[in-house]
Structure formats: C-alpha cells, structure tokens
N, C-alpha and C positions, 0 to 999 in steps of 0.2 A: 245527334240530338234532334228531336222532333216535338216542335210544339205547334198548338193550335189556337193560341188565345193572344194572338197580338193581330196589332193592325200594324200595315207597310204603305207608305209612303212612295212614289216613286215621282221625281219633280227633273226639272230640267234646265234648272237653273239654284243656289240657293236660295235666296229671298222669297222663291215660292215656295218650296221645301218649307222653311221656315212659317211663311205665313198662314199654311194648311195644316204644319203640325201644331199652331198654337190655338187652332179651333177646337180641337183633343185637346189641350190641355184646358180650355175655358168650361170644359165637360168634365174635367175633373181624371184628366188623363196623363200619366207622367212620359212624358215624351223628351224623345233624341234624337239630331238630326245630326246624321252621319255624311261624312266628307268623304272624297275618293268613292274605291269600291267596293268598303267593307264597313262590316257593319257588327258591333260588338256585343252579344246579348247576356247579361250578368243578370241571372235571375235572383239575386241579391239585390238588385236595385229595384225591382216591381214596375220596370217599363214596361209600357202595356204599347206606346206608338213608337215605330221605329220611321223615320224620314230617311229619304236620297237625294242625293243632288247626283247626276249624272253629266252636268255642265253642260250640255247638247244643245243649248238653243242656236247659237253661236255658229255652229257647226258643220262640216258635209254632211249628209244625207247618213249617205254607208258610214261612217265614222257614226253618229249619234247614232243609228242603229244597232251596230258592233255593242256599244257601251250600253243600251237599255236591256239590249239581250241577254248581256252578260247580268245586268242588275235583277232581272226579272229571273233568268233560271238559277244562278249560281248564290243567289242569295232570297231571294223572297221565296221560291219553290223549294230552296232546300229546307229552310225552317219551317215550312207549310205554313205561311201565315194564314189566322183564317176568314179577316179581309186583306184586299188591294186598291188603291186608289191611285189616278196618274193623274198625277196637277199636271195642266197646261196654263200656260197665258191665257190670262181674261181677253186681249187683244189679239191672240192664236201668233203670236211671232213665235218661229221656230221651225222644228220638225215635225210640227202636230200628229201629221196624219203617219208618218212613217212612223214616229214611235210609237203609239197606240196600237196598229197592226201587228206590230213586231212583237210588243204584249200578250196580245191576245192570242198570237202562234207560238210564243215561247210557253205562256201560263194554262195552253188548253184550252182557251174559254169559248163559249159559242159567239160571243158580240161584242160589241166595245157601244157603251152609249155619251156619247156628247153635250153636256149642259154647263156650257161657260159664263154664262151670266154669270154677274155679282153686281144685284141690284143697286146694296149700300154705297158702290162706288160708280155708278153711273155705269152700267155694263148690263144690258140687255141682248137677249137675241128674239126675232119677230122673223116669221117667216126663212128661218136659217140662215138669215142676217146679223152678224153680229153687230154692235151700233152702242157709241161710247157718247151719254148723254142726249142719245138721240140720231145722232150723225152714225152712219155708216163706215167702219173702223178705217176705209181707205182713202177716207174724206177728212179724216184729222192729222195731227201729226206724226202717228204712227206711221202713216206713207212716208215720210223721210226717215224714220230709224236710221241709224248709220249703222249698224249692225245688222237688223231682219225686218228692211221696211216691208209695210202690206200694201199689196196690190191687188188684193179679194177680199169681201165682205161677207161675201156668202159661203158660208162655212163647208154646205156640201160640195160647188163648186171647189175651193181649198183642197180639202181631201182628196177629190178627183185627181185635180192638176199638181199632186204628190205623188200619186200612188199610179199615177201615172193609166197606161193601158190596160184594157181588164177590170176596172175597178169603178163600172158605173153602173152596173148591178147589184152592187154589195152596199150603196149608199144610200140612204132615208132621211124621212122627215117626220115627227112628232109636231103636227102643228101647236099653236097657241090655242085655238078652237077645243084639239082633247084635253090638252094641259089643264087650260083652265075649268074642266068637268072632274079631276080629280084623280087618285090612284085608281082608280077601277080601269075608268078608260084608259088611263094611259098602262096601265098592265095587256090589258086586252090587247092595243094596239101591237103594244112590244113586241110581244107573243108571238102576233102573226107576222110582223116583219121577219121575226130573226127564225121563223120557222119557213119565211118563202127566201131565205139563205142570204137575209142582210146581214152583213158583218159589223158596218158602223152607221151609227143610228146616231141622229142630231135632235134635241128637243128643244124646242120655245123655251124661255122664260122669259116672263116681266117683271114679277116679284118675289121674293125669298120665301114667300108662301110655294111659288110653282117651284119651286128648288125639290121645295120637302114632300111633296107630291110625287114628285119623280123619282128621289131619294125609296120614299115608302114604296113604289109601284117593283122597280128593278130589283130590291131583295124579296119579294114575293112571289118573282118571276119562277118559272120551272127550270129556266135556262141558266148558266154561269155567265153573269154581264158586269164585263171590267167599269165601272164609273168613271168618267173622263174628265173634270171639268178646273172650276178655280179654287180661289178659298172658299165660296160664295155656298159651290157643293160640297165643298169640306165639311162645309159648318154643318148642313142639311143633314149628311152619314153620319157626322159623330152623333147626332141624337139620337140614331138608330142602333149603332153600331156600340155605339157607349150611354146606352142610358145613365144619368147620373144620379137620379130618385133623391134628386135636389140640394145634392154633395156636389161642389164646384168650386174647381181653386180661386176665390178673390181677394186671399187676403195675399198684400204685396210683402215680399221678404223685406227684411233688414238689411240695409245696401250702406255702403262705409261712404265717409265724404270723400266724393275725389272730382277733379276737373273731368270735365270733357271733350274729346278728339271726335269732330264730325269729321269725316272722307268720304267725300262725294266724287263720283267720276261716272254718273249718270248723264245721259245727252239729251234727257227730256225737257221741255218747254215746262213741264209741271215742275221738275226740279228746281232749275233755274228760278221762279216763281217763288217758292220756298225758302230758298237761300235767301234771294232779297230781301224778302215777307219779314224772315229773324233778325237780317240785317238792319232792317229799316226800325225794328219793334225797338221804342226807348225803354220799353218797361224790364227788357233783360240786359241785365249788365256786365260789365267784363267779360265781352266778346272781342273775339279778333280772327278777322278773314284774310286769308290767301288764297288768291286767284292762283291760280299755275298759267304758267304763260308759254308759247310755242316751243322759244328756247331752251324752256327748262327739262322740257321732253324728250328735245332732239339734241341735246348735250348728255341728259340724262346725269345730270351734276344736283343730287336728291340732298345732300347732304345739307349745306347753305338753308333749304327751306324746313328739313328736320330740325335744325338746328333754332331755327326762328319758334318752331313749332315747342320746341323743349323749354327754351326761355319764357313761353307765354302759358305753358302747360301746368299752371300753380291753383293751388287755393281750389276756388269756384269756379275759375275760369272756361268760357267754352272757347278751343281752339278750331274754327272751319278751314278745310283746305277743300279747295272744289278745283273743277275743270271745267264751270257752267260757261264762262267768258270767251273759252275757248270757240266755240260754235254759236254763239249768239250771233256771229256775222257769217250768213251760210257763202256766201262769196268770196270774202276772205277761208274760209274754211275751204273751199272746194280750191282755191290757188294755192293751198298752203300744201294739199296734197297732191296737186301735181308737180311742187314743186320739188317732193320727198321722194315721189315716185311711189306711195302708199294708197290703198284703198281705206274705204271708213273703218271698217270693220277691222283691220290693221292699225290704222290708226289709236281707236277705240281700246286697241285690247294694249297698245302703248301707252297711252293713257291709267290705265289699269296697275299696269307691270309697276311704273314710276309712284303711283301713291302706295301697291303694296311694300316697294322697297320706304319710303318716305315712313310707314305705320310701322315696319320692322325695326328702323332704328330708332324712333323716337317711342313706343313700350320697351326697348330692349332698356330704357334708363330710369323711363317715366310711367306711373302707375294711372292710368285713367279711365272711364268709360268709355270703350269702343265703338262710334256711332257710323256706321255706313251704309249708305245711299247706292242704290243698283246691282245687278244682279252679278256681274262681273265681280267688281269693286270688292261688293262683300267676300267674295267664295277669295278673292285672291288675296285681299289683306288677315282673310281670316289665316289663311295657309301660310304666309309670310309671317306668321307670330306662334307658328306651329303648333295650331287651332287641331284636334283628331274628330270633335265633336263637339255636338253643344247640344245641354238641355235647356229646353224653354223652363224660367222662372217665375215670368210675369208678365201681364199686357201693359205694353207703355201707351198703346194706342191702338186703334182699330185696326185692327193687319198688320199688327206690328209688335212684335214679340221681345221680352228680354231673354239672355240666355246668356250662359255659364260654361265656358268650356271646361275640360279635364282641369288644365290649368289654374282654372278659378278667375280667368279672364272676363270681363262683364263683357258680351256685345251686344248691340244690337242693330237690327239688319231691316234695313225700308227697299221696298223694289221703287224703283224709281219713277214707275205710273201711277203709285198710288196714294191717296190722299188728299188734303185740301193744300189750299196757300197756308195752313196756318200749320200743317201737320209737324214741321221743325220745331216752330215755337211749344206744340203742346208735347214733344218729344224730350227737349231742354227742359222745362215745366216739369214733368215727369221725376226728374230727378231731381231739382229743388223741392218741391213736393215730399217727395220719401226721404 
C-alpha cells in the first residue's frame, strides 16, 4: 500500500507525540498517536496525522537510535508519507542529535533543521541558545533531571558533543538577525548552508511569528529538510502543511459524568507546583491526594493504595496519586539511593512501573477519566490498561490534548515541563465544564 497524503509524527517520548499531534488537530486534522512500533492505517477512518512515540529519550544512545531507525524506514518510508516532523524536547533532554541524524540517513534527506522554541511557554533560542524564560536551559532545573539532566545550552555545541567526532562541519547557525528579515532570507541562507554540505542546521527564534517564518522558508527550500523542533513548530507546519480555510475542530465532544484519576510520577519543580496549586484551590471540591512514599515503591505493595484510590473513585470526585514528595528533599533523595544501590534514572522509571500497576487495577474495576503527568508515567500507565492508540478529541488546555483510545478509554496526557501553576486546576475545570 502506498500513500502520499498523510503527515508522520516521529516523537521520543509520548506527551510530545501527543502534544504536536493536537496542533493538526486544532487545524482541523483527524489524528493518532500510536504506541510501540506500529502504526495502523484504516483509510475508513480519514486520519490524515499519524504520531510515534519511540520512548528513546530515557535511553542509550545506540538503543534510541536502533528504535528511530526502525520507525523512520520500516514505517514512515514505507507508507511514503508526504510530510515528516521529529518532535524533540523544547528543553533538548534526550538523544536529540543522534536521533535526528539517524532520520535524515534512514529517510534520505539532504539536512535536518533545528527550531525548539515554543514561545507561549517560555522557550526561546538566541544565538543557539536555548533559554527557558530567559535563563539558559543549564541554569534552571533542568540541570537536575533525574533522568536526562542538561549540561549545554548551546544547542550546536549539544549536537557536536553527541555526534561526537567528525561532526563540526556538518553544524550551523540561522542567526536571529536573518530570522527576524523573514522567509526570503532565511531560505537564502538555508540554501547555501546545506549546499556548502551542512547536515544540521539550528535557527533563532523569539516569537511564534519567527517559528512560521522558518516553517514557510524550509518547504520552499530546493532541498529535502526534515523540521526538528517542539509543539511550538508543530503548530507553525500544520498551517502550511494543513491549510484549514477556516474549518477547525472547536467544538468539544460529549464526554459522560465520571470522576477523575490524576497519576502523576513527573520529577519536575513545575509539577510539584501544580499539584499543590489544586491542592491548596478551595473552589474544587472532593478531591483527595496520595503522596506515594519510599516504602511503597520498595515493597512494591500497590494494592493497599489502588484500593484507597477505588473507594474515593465516585461521583465527581478527583483522585491524585503523585510522587512529587518523593524528591522535594534532594538530600534525602540522593541517601535514599544510595541506600537501594539505584541511580535516578532507575529510580524514576520505578516510580513509573509502580503507578502504571496502581492505574491497571483500579480502571480494571473503576471507570474514570485518565489524567497523567510526564512523559514516562503517560506512555506506561497508558500500556498498563492496554492502550494500542489514541486519537486526539479535544483541547483541555494548551499542549494538552484529550484522547480516546481503541478502547473508548478517555486519557489525557501533560508532559511534565509544561504549563503554568494553574494548569491542573484548568485541566479539572475542563471536565466540570463539559
């Protein structure tokens, strides 16, 4: 089977997957975001965006590479899709540079170009810096990740210091200077980079104006240039890629009454922030939080807190179970894994294991709105409920998608960088609302 009129998604984690294929659907685009390493195409159903998660952020190097390659030849090149886009982190944790390269030699392309910004959420790059509200990504608390902290800012440096030897001729800069002159020059520029044999090419942005700038310049290009960036360029392509001639899905489905299951097992400062934010709000009521606590991980005894979780699981009720408390004390945190014999990253993805069992038994009884925080968390509780897919149905919030699995499962899936202190509460809101 050969077709030419879809877009392909390739992400590296889900929450991103997720939150770039709901910028196609705000364009009026019927999207799925497929789990594992297949991807289902029923031209009965008139998907026009097909998403990836290839879970790689996490990952070895050669392991996430193995897995993008396999996603880029053995399924995007085989249906010839006739765009490609490769969501990275807005904050580049991950395998940025290796997967991208790997892209661009699996899919043929002459370049691969770099534009992570996403203005609406404080995510900038200046001089091939990237910089989150301002700060310099290795200056926030990204540098502690327990999972892929940064320890570079400067995006072409990044690249370099992945790809290792060999690979400091192949890298560039689109300053802010052409950017902000517009698609001409920034074509111009393109051009002649990737014609004196750059392969990965990094552009400024400051505003979602210079997004679509650069958006417009690289499909005009003479060359085959893979798009690199966040949701931020997501949004920028789909107007290109999907003109909607002012047909755009806003109107929100019919969603049935049921309580809500937050699971959270994100290790960010902004999450933790969130949780509180709901916690503290008097105006939402019958809520009830569960911390998870060191014990309950390293016993792995899930059942006790499913069971808490079932009894509270009624009515309107929001149930939260997090792990935020867990690392609020980085001291206590770092004795607690020496004392396991575990690194973060281990740790983290225990963390993970334990709420997608915890989500498996309490939907195996209780029917509710699936609400999950970080990128792990989502892709493993989705899989623990044995999630195949999921199409986006609606926006609950900025970057932040509802969706439907095969099942008729409601989830929905926040990456754990993004949003404000209020984003929980207008997530909650969301569904008293409809």
């Amino acid at each position: 089977m050969n077709t030419s009129n879809y877009i392909g998604i390739i992400a590296d984690d889900l929450t991103g997957a997720n939150d770039t294929s709901l910028q196609f659907f705000v364009q009026g685009c019927k999207t799925q975001v497929a789990f594992g390493e297949e991807i289902t195409i029923d031209e009965n159903l008139k998907t026009e965006v097909f998403a990836l998660s290839t879970e790689s952020r996490n990952i070895e190097p050669q392991i996430a590479v193995e897995r993008v390659k396999k996603a880029a030849e053995n399924i995007f090149k085989e249906y010839n899709f006739e765009y490609i886009y490769k969501k990275i982190d807005s904050v580049l944790r991950g395998n940025v540079a290796n997967e991208i390269i790997t892209m661009v030699e699996a899919l043929e392309y002459d370049a691969a170009i770099i534009f992570p910004a996403f203005p609406n959420e404080g995510r900038t790059t200046i001089g091939g810096y990237q910089l989150l509200k301002g700060l310099p990504i290795q200056r926030t608390e990204f540098s502690r990740d327990p999972s892929s902290p940064i320890t570079e800012s400067n995006i072409i440096n990044l690249v370099r210091n992945q790809l290792g030897e060999g690979s400091e001729n192949i890298v560039d800069l689109i300053s802010l200077d052409i950017v902000m002159k517009g698609a001409g020059p920034i074509l111009t520029k393109l051009n002649e980079l990737i014609s004196n044999g750059k392969k990965i090419i990094v552009a400024d942005a400051v505003y979602t104006t210079d997004l679509e700038q650069i958006a417009l310049a690289l499909t005009k290009s003479q060359y085959k240039i893979l798009p690199c960036g966040s949701a931020g360029a997501g949004q920028a392509l789909s107007k290109i890629w999907h003109p909607n001639n002012g047909e755009v899905n806003s109107q929100s489905p019919e969603l049935p009454n049921l309580p809500r299951l937050v699971v959270s097992g994100s290790a960010t400062e902004l999450t933790a922030a969130q949780i509180k934010r709901l916690q503290d709000n008097d105006d939402i009521e019958n809520t009830y939080f569960i911390a998870i606590k060191p014990e309950n991980i390293f016993t792995n005894d899930f059942e006790e807190i499913a069971q808490r979780i079932k009894n509270n699981l009624v009515k309107n009720n929001v149930v939260v179970v997090h792990s935020s408390l867990l690392i609020e004390n980085q001291e206590q945190f770092n004795d607690l894994l020496l004392e396991h014999e575990l690194s973060r990253q281990a740790f983290i993805s225990k963390i993970c294991d334990y709420l997608a069992a915890i989500t498996r038994s309490v939907l195996s009884e209780k029917e509710a709105f699936l609400i999950t925080v970080g990128g792990e968390t989502s892709y493993k509780c989705s899989r623990a409920i044995g999630s195949k897919n999921i199409q986006i149905i609606d926006t609950v919030a900025p970057a932040i998608p509802l969706g439907l699995d095969h099942k008729g499962q409601y989830i929905v899936t926040k990456s754990g960088n993004l949003g404000t202190q209020n984003t929980l509460i207008d997530i909650v809101r969301y569904f008293e609302q409809g």
